[in-house]
TIMAR-598941 format. One record per residue: z, y, x of N, C-alpha, C in turn. Coordinates in nm, 4 decimals. Layout:
// residues N
((Z; Y; X); (Z; Y; X); (Z; Y; X))
...
***
This chain:
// residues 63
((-0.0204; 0.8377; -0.2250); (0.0221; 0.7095; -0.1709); (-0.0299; 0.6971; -0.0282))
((0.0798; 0.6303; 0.0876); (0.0041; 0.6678; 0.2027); (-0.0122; 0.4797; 0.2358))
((-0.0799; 0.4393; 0.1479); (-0.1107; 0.3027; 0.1538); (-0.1588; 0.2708; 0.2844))
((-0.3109; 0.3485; 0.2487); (-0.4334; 0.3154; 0.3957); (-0.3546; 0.3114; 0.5804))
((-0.2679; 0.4685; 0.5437); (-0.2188; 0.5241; 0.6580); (-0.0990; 0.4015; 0.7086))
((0.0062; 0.3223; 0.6314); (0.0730; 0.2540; 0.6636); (0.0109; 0.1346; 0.7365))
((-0.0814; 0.1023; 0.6470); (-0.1583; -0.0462; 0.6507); (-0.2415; -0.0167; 0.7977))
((-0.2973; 0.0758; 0.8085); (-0.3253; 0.0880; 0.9658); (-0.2856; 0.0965; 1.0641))
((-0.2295; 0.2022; 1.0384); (-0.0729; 0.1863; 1.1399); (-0.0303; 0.0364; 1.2187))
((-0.0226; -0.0526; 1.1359); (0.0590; -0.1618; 1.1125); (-0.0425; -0.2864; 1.1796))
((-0.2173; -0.2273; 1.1801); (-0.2820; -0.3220; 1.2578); (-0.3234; -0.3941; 1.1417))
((-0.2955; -0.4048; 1.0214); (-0.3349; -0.5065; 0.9091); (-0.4797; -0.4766; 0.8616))
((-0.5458; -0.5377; 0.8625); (-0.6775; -0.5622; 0.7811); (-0.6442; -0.5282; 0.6278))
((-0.7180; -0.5021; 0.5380); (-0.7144; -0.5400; 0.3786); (-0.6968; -0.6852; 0.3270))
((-0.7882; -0.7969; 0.4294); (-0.7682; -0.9317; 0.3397); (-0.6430; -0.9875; 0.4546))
((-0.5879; -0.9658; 0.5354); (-0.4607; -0.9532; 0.5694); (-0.3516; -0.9246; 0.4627))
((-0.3400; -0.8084; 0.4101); (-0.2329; -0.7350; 0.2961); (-0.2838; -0.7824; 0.1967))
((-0.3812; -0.8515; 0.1814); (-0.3944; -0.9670; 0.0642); (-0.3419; -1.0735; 0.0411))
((-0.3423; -1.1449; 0.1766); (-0.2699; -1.2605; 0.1613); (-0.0856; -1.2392; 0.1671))
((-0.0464; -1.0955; 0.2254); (0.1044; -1.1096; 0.2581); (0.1624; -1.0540; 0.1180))
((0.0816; -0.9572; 0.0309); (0.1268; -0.9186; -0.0844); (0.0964; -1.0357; -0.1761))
((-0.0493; -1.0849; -0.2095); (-0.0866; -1.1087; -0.3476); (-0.1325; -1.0293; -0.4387))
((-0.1909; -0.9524; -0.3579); (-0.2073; -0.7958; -0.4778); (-0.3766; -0.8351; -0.4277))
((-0.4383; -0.8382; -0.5110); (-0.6042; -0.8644; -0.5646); (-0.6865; -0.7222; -0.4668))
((-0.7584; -0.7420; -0.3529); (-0.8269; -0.6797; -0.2698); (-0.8937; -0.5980; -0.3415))
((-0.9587; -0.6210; -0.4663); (-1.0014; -0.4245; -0.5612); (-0.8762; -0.3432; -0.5707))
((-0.7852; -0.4181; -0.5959); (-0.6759; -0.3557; -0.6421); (-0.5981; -0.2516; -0.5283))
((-0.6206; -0.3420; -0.3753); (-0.5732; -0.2642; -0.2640); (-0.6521; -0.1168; -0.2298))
((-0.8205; -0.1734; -0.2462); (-0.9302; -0.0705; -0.2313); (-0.9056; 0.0153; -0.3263))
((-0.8496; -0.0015; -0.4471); (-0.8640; 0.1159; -0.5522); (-0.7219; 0.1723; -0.5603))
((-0.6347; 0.1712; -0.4736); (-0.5589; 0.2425; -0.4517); (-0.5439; 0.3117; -0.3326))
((-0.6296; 0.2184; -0.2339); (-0.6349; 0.3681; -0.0970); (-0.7731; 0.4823; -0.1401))
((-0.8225; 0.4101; -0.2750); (-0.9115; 0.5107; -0.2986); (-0.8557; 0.6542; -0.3696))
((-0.7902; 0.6155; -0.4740); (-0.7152; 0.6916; -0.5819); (-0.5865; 0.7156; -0.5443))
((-0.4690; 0.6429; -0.4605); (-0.3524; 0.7049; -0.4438); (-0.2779; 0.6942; -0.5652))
((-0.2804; 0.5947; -0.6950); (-0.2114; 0.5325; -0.8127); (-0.2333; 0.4120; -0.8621))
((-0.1244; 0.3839; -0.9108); (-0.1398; 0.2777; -0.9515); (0.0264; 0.2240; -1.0476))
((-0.0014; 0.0694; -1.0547); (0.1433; 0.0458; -1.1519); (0.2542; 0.0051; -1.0034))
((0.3617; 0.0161; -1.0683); (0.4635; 0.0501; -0.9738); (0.5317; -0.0808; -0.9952))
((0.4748; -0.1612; -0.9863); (0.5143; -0.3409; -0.9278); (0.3945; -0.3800; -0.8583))
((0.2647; -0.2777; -0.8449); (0.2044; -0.3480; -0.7551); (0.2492; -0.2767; -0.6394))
((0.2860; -0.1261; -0.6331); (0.3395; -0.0414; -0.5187); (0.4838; -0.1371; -0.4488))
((0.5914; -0.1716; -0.5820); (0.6519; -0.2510; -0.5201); (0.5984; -0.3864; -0.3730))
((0.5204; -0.4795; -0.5042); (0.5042; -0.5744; -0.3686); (0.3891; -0.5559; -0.2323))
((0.3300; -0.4196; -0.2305); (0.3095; -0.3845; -0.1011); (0.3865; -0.3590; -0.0103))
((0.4660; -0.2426; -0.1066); (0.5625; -0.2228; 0.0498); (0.6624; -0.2952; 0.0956))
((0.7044; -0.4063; 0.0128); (0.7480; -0.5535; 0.0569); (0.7087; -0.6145; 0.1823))
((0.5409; -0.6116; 0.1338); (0.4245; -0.6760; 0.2405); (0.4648; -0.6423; 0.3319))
((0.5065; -0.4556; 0.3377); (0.4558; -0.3990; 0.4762); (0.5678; -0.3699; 0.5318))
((0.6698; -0.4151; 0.4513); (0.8010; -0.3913; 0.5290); (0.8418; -0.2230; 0.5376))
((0.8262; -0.1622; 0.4138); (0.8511; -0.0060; 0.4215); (0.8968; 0.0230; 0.2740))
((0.9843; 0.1173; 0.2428); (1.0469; 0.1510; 0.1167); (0.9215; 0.2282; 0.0039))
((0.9501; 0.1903; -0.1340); (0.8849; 0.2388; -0.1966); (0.8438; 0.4008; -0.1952))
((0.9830; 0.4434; -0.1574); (0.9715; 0.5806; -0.1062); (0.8658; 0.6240; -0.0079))
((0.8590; 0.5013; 0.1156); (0.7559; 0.5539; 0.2476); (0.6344; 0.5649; 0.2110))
((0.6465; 0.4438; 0.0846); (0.5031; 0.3986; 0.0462); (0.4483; 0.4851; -0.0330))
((0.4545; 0.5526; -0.0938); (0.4434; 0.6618; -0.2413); (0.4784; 0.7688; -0.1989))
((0.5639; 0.8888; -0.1648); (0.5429; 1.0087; -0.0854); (0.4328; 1.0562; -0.0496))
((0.4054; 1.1526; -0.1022); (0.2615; 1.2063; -0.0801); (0.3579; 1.3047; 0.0978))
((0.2114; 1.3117; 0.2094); (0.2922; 1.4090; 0.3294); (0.3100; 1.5175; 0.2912))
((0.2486; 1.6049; 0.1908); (0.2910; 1.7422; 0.1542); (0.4036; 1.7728; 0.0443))
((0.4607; 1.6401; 0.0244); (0.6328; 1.6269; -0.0751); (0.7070; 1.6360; 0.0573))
((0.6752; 1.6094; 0.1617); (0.7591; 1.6011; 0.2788); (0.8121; 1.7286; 0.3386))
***
């Protein structure tokens, strides 16, 4: 998951993509930690971040 890499990119803080998702700040941390998770919380990130589930989830070496 290139969570961290988007979310920086993008200038966003963590309690930033907290408030634009709703997705619970362990929940953000424990997925730029681990790279999984359930796939309605992947949904409403990349909502947040304005990028396809695809951009969001693609590992760079599937690329």
């Amino acid at each position: 998951m290139r969570l961290k890499e988007i979310r920086t990119a993008q200038g966003l803080s963590v309690p930033k993509l907290v408030e634009l998702s709703g997705v619970p700040r362990r929940t953000i941390q424990d997925l730029e930690a681990r790279g999984d998770g359930r796939i309605s919380t992947a949904i409403k990130l990349a909502d947040a971040l304005g990028v396809t589930l695809d951009e969001l989830c693609r590992d760079e070496a599937a690329e």
